[in-house]
C-alpha positions in Angstrom: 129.4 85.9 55.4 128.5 89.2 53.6 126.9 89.1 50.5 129.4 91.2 48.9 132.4 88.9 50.1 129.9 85.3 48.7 132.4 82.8 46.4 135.2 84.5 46.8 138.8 83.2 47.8 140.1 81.8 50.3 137.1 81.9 52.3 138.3 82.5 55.7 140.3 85.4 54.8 136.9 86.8 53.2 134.4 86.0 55.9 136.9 87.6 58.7 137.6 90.6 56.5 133.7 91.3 56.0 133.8 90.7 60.3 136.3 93.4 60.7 134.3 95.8 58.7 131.8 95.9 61.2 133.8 96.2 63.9 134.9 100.4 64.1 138.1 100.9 64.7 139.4 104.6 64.5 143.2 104.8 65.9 143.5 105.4 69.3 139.9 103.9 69.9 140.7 100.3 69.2 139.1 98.5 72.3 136.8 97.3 69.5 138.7 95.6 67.4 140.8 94.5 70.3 138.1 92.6 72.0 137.2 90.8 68.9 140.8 89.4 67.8 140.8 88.5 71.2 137.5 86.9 71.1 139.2 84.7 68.3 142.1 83.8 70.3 140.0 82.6 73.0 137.4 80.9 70.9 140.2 79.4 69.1 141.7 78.2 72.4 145.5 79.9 71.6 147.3 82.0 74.0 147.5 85.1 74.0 148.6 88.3 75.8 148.4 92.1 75.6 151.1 94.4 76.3 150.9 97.4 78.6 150.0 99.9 75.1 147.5 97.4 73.8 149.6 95.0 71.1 148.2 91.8 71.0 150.3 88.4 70.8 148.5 85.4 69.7 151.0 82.6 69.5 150.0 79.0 67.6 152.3 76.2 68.1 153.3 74.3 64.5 152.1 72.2 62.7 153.0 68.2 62.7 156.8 67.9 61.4 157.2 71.2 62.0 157.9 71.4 65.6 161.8 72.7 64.8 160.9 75.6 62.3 162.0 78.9 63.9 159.2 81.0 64.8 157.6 83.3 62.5 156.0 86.5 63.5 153.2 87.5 61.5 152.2 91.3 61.5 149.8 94.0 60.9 148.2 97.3 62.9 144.9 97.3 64.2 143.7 100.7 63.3 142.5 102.1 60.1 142.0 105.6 58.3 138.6 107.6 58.7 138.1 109.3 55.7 135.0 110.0 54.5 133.4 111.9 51.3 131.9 115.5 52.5 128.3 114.5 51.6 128.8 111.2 53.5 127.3 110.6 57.1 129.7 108.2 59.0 130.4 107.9 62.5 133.1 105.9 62.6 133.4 105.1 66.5 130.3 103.5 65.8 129.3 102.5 62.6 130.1 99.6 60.4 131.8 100.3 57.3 129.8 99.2 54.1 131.7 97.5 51.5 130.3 96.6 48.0 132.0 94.9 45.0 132.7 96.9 41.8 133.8 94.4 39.4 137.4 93.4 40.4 137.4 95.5 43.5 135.8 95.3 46.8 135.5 99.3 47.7 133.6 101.2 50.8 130.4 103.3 49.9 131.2 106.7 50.7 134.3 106.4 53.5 137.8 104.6 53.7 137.0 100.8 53.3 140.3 100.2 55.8 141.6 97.1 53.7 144.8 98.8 55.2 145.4 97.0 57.3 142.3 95.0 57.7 143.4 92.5 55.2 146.0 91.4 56.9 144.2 91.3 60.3 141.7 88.8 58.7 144.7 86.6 57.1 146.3 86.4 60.4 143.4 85.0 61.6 142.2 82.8 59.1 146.1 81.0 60.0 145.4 81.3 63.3 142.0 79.1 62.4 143.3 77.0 60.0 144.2 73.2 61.0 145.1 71.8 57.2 148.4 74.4 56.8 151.6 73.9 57.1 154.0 76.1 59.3 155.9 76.3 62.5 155.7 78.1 65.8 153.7 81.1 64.7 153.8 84.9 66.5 150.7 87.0 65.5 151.0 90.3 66.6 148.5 93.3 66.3 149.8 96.6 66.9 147.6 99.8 67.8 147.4 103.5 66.3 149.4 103.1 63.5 148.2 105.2 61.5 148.3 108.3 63.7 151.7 107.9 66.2 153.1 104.7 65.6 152.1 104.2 69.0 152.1 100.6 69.1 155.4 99.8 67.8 157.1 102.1 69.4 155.9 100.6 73.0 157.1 97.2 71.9 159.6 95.8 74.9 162.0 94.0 74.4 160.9 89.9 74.6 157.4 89.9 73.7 158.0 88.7 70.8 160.3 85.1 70.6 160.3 84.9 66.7 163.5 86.3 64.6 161.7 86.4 61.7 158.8 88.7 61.0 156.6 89.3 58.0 154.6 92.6 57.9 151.3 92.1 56.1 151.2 96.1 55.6 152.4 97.1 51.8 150.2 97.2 49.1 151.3 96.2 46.0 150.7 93.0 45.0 154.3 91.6 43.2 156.0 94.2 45.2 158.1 92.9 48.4 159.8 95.7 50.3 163.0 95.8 52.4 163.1 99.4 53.7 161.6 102.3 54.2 161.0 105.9 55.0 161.7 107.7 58.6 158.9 110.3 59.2 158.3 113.1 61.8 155.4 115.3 62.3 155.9 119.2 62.5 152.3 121.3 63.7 152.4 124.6 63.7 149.8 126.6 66.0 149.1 130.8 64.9 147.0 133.0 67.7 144.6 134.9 66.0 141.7 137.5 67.1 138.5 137.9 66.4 137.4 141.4 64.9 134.3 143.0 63.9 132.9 142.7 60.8 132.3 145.4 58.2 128.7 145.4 56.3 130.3 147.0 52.9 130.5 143.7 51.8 129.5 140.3 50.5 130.1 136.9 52.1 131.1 134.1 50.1 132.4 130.5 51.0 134.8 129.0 48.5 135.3 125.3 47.8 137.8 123.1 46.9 136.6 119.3 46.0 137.0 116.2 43.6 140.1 115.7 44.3 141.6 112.3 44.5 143.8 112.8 48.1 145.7 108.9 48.7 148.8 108.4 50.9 151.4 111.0 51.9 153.9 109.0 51.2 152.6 106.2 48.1 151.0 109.1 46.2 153.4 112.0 47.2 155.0 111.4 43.6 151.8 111.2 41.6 151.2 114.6 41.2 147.9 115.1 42.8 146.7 118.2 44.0 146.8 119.1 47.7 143.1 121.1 48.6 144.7 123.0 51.1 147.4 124.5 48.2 145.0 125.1 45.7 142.4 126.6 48.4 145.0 129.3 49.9 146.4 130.2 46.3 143.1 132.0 45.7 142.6 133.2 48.6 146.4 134.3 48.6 145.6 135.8 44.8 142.2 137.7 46.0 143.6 139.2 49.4 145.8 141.2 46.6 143.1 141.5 43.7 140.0 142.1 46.0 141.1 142.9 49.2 139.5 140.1 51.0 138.8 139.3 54.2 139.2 135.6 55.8 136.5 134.4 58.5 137.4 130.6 58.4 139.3 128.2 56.7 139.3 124.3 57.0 141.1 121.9 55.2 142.5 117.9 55.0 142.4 115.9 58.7 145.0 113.6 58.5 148.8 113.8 59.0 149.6 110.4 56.6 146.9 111.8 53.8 147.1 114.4 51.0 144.4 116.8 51.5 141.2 116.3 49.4 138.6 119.1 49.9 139.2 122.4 51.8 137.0 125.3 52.4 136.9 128.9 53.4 134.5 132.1 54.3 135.6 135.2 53.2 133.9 138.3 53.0 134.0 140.7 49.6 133.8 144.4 49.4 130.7 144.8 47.2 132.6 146.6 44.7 134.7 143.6 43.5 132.0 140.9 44.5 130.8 140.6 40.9 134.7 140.9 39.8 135.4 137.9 42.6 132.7 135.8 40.8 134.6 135.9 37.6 137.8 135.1 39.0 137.0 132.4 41.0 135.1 130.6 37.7 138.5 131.5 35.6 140.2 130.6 38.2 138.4 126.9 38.2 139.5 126.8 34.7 142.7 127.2 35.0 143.3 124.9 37.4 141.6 122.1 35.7 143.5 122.5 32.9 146.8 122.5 35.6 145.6 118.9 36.8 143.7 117.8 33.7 145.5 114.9 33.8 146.4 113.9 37.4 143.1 115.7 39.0 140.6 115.3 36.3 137.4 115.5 39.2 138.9 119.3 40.7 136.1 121.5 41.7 136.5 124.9 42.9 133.4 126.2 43.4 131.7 129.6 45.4 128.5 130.1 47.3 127.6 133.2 48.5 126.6 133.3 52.0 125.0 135.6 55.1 128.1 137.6 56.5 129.9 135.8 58.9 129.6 136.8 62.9 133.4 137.8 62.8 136.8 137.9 60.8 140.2 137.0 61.2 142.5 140.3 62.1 144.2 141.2 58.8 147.7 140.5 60.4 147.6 136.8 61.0 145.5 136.4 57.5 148.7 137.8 56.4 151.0 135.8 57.8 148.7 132.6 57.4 148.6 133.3 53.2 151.6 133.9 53.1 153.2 130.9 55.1 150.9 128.1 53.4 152.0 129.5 50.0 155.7 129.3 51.6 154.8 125.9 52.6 156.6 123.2 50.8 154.7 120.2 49.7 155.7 117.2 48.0 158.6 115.7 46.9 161.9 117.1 47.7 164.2 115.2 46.4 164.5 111.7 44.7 167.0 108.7 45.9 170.3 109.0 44.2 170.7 105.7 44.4 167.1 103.7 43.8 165.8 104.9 40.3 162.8 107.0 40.7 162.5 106.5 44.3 161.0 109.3 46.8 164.3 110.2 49.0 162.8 113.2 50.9 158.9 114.5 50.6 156.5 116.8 53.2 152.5 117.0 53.2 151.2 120.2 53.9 147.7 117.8 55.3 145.6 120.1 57.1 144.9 124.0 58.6 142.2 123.2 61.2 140.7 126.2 63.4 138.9 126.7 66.9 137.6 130.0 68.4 141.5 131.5 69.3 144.4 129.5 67.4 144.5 128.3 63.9 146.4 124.7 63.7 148.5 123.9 60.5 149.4 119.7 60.7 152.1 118.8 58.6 154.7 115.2 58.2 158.0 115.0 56.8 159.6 111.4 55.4 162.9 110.9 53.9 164.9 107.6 54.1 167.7 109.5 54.7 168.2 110.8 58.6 170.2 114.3 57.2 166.9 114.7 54.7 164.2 114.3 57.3 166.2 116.8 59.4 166.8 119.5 56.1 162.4 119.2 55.6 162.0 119.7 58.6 163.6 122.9 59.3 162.5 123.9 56.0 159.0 123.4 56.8 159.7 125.2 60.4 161.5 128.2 59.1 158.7 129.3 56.8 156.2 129.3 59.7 159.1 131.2 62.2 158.9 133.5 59.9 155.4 134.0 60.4 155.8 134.0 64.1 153.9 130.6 64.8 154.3 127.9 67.4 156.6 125.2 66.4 156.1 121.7 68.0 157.7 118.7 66.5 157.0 115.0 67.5 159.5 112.3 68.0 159.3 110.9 65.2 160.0 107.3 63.7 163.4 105.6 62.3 164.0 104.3 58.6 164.5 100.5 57.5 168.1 100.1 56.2 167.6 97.5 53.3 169.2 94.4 53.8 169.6 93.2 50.1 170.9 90.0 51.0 168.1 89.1 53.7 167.2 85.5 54.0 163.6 86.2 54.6 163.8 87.9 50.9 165.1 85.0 49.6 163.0 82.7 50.6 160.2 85.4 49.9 161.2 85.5 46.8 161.9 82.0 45.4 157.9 81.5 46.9 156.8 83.9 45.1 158.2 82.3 41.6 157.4 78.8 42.2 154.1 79.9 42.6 153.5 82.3 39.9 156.5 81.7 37.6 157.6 85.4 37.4 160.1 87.5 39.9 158.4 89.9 42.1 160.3 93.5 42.5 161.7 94.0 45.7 161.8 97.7 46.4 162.3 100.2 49.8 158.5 102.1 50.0 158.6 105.9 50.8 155.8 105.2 52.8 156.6 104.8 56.6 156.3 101.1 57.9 156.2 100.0 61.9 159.4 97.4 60.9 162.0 100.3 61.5 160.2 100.6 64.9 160.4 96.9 65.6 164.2 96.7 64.1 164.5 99.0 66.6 163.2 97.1 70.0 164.5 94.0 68.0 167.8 94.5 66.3 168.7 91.7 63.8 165.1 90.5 63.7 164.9 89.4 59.7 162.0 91.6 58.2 160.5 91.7 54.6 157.0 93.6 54.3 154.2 92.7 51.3 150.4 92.1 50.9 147.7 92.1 48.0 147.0 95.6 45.8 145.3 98.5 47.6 144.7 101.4 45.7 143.6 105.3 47.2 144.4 103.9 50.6 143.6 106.7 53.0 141.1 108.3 50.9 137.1 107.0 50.2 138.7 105.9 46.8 140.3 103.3 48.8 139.8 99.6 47.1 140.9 96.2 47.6 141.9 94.1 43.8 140.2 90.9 44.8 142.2 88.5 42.5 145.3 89.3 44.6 144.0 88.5 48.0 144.0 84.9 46.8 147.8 85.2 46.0 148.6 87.3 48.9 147.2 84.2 50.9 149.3 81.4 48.7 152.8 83.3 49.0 152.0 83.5 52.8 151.2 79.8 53.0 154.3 78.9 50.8 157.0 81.2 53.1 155.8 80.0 56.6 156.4 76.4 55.3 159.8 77.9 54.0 161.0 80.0 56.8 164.9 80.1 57.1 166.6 78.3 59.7 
């Protein structure tokens, strides 16, 4: 076992979590990972099977006694995150992450650790190893690219999976066990620009924006954190009018499901204003730290003046570009009329990504209502009409309607204060979870969703609380001896 991961508890769950952290696993690139729960399964002598996308089934018949328990499917996605800190060197098709302890916390040096979801991949399989448990027919399934598409449960036929009941090892909260969630749909936007010649008059800069904390589009959308790409494009937005500048390239955020962290752009400024641009930009810095004093106390914006770049952006799609990301709503929308202080409706303005002809804005909308999604996502379309961009939408993913009286919850929850003599809260999560996707293929299929506490999951502040891996592993053990007839 790892160093890092030595006397902690339970064991298994450790030693296969510290296994799966050497093993890369980028979504849509999970052969990997894939081999190696595989490799399990066939060391383990249990069969298993893969479905035509690349979901793995590993069933394990009960226990002793047991024999006429329903089947229980045990879940959790394959893929993970790749996020890593600017002045970190990762490849993550190919290396292993590096975790390290930091009192309470196991955390990742420099890059996502991807305890989503590969703490539940390593409890599934510390079950699936176990012969002194107690449970009956047992359904583990692995599904792929979660994280980017949903890919895996939305290829999910109908009859792989035998089991009516299904937990998804997938939130995390510790003391938190969800019955619904969020429907989500992606909305990229795509601006043709040309390249023009640029003028010597002035001086080239590249601005920064960094320190910022990033986390979960859907989690952290609440939390007040500040989006890079935002902040970024206000100045620029600001200085195109103060300073007439120019834009050469901007870059900011990568993933659809993450609240941008650092952005950049390089700009060119007439000499004139350049020493006038330098005072901005540092009163500028102020003023934003004092904005997100509280919420972003680590924001850095921060300028470098550079060689002039080999071309610029023509001034009519820098235009239109400033002016539609400051259009661009981000964050929450509106909250649930009828959950208190629950996220209804949010969007994540998450990245503005460029190549040599066409400038790429990646955005996702969520709302656990259908007429919300539908309302932020036209919202988020007209602004960039307007601005004459393409417009492509994906299919998107369904809701999970809560089911208050599920007997999965119950049980769930009774577990949960035997074992530690308090009630857990059972909440819907804004965040989008594969169960609506399986309710889907699977309608009636009994679903509750929990797991230990993850914090900054998506971001390189990600980080697993130790102490509640233990009893993420004891309420599992104490609802598969439990599971509802």
């Amino acid at each position: 076992m790892n160093n890092v991961f030595e006397g902690l508890q339970p064991e298994k769950v450790w030693q296969y979590f510290g296994e799966i952290c050497n093993v890369p696993r980028p979504s849509k690139k999970e052969k990997l990972i894939s081999d190696y729960i595989i490799g399990v399964a066939r060391r383990l002598n249990l069969e298993h099977e893969t479905d035509e996308v690349g979901n793995i089934l590993i069933r394990k018949p009960a226990t002793a006694g047991y024999e006429h328990f329903p089947t229980a499917v045990l879940q959790s996605h394959i893929d993970m995150v790749c996020e890593k800190n600017s002045d970190t060197y990762h490849d993550f098709e190919n290396d292993p992450i590096i975790p390290r302890r930091d009192g309470e916390w196991i955390k990742a040096t420099g890059t996502t650790l991807g305890a989503d979801d590969g703490i539940g991949i390593a409890t599934q399989l510390a079950i699936l190893e176990a012969a002194n448990i107690e449970h009956g027919p047992l359904e583990m399934l692995f599904t792929i690219d979660e994280e980017t598409g949903l890919t895996g449960a939305k290829g999910l036929k109908p009859g792989f999976l035998k089991g009516k009941v299904l937990l998804n090892l997938d939130s995390e909260d510790e003391g938190e066990l969800f019955i619904g969630c969020a429907g989500g749909q992606d909305t990229k936007l795509f601006m043709n620009y040309s390249r023009v010649a640029v003028n010597f008059d002035f001086t080239g800069f590249q601005i920064r924006v960094s320190g910022l904390q990033g986390g979960h589009s859907g989690d952290d959308i609440n939390k007040g954190r500040g989006n890079a790409v935002k902040i970024l494009n206000r100045l620029l937005w600001s200085s195109s009018h103060h300073f007439e500048i120019r834009l050469s390239e901007i870059d900011g955020g990568n993933l659809r499901n993450a609240i941008a962290r650092e952005a950049y752009a390089n700009i060119i400024v007439p000499n004139r204003f350049s020493n006038d641009f330098i005072q901005y930009v540092k009163k500028f810095n102020a003023t934003l730290k004092q904005e997100y004093r509280i919420s972003e106390p680590g924001l850095l914006i921060s300028y470098q003046q550079t060689e002039l770049p080999s071309f610029l952006i023509d001034l009519s799609t820098q235009d239109r570009l400033l002016n539609a990301l400051y259009a661009c709503p981000h964050g929450v929308i509106a909250m649930s009329a009828d959950i208190p202080n629950f996220v209804e409706t949010s969007t994540n303005l998450a990245s503005v990504k460029m190549n040599e002809k066409v400038i790429e804005i990646g955005t996702s909308q969520r709302s656990s209502s259908e007429h919300g999604k539908e309302d932020v996502v036209n919202m988020v379309e007209s602004v960039f009409r307007l601005a004459g961009a393409k417009i492509v939408h994906n299919d998107g993913y369904p809701g999970w309607t809560p089911n208050p009286k599920s007997p999965i919850l119950e049980t769930t929850r009774e577990a949960y204060v035997k074992l530690f003599g308090n009630e857990p809260k059972v909440l819907a999560i804004h965040a989008g979870l594969e169960c609506g996707l399986i309710g889907e293929q699977y309608p009636g299929i009994d679903m509750i969703s929990y797991g230990p506490t993850i914090k900054g999951a998506h971001s390189p502040d990600e980080r697993l609380e130790i102490a509640t891996v233990q009893k993420f592993w004891d309420l599992t053990l104490e609802v598969l001896k439990n599971i509802p007839h």
